[in-house]
SEVEXSE-894836 format. One record per residue (C-alpha): z, x negated, y. Coordinates in steps of 0.25 Angstrom, whole numbers, plus 5000, padded with zeros to 4 digits. Layout:
REM residues N
ZXY...
END
This chain:
REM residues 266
564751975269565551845265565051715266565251595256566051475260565251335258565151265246564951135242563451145241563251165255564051035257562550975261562351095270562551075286563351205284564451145276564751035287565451135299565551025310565851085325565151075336565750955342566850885338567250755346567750675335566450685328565750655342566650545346566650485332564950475334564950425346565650295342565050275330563750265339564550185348564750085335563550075332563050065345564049955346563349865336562149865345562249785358560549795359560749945363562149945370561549825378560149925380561150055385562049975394561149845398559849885400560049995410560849895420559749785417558749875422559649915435559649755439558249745435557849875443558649825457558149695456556549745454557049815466557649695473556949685487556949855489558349905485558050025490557150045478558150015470559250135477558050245475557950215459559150125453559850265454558850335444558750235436560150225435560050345427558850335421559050205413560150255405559450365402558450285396559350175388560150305383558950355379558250245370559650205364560050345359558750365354558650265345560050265342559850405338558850405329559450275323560450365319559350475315558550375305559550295299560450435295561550435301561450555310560950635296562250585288563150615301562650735302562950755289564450745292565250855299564650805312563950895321562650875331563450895341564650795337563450705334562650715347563950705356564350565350563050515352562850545365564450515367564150365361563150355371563650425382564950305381563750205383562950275394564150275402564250125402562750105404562750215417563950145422563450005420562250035426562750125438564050025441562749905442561849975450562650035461563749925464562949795458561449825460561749885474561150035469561350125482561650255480562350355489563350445479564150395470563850295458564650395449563550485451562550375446563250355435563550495432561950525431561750395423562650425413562050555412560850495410561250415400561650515393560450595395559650485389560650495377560450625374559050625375559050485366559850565355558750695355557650605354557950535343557650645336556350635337556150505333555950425317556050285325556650215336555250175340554950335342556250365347556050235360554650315360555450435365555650365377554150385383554250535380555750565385556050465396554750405403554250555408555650565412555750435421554550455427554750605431556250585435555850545450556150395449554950365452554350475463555150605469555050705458554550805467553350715469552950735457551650815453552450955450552250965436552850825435553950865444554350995435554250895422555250815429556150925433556450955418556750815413558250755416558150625421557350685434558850735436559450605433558750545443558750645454560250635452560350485452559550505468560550615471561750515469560850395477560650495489561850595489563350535493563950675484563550725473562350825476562150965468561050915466561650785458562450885452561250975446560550845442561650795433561950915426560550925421560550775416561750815409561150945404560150885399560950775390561650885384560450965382559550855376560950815366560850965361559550925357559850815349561050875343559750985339559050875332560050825323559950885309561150895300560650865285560650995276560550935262
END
């Protein structure tokens, strides 16, 4: 049996637009066209990189006359704020994208889900390494944050949480016709999670169905790695096992808003 080469009536067709898997000029090329455009828009850089060390000086200073207080939780919160910027910009950043059609006429281009995806989260991985290093650098050497391991280890599960939030900002966007329903997401997605996560009580604590809720969600991980490094002087297996998870996730949850990109068929 022989198959027929494609002619110009399927020029519309996905088929007639081979693209790879990954290419890193396509990916790099997106990710500073969102840098550009990103770059026109000081409210939302000031909102990624101000915001989170605003709340670090607003949190040490709440906690002014118990800096003990402020060891146990500026660590978890470390991670957990950038998790939630990230979050809420790449949402609505997303499905700006989404509603105003550019990601159907990109994707109508010889540029694949993946290629698009990576420079997405590329662009806003660059942004949440300054934000995590900003933050960590002001709360461990100007806020006085005391922690026993290594700050690079702080910033390590920052960053990873940062780019966790990105990658669940990016699938959720998805699922949302507004920018209003996309900040909904944020109830649905990330309160259950920051109130599960063991900032607020020992997980084990916890009534047992909550408890096993929060031994599925990722930011439990986040912050029971952030504790590791505030009570360990060496990376504990432990630390280690906690990381890879946050990462697997953000990879995971990527995958699947690389599945709810659609490439246009007419």
């Amino acid at each position: 049996m022989t198959t027929q080469p494609a002619t110009a009536g399927t020029t519309g067709s996905a088929a007639a637009i081979p693209v790879s898997a990954l290419n890193l000029s396509r990916t790099t090329a997106t990710a500073g066209r969102v840098l550009r455009q990103l770059r026109h828009d000081p409210r939302t850089i000031a909102l990624l990189i101000l915001v989170p060390c605003l709340m670090l000086v607003l949190l040490r200073y709440v906690f002014d006359g118990s800096p003990h207080t402020f060891d146990n939780i500026g660590a978890s919160l470390l991670g957990i704020f950038p998790l939630i910027t990230m979050f809420l910009v790449t949402s609505i950043a997303t499905l700006r994208e989404r509603t105003s059609g550019t990601l159907e006429r990109l994707l109508a281009m010889p540029l694949g889900k993946a290629d698009l995806i990576a420079g997405y989260a590329l662009a806003f991985g660059l942004l949440a390494i300054i934000q995590s290093a900003l933050a960590t650098g002001l709360a461990v050497w100007f806020l006085g944050l005391d922690v026993t391991g290594s700050p690079w280890l702080l910033l390590l599960v920052a960053l990873l949480d940062a780019l966790l939030g990105t990658a669940l900002g990016l699938f959720v966007s998805a699922f949302a016709a507004s920018e209003f329903q996309a900040v909904q997401f944020m109830p649905a997605v990330i309160f259950p999670q920051l109130l599960l996560c063991g900032l607020f009580t020992p997980r084990s604590q916890m009534h047992p169905v909550l408890e096993a809720i929060s031994d599925v969600l990722p930011m439990s991980y986040a912050v029971d790695a952030m504790n590791e490094v505030l009570r360990h002087t060496d990376m504990t297996a432990t630390f280690v096992r906690d990381v890879l998870i946050v990462a697997g996730c953000a990879v995971l949850v990527l995958v699947l808003g690389a599945a709810t990109l659609r490439r246009r068929t007419a």
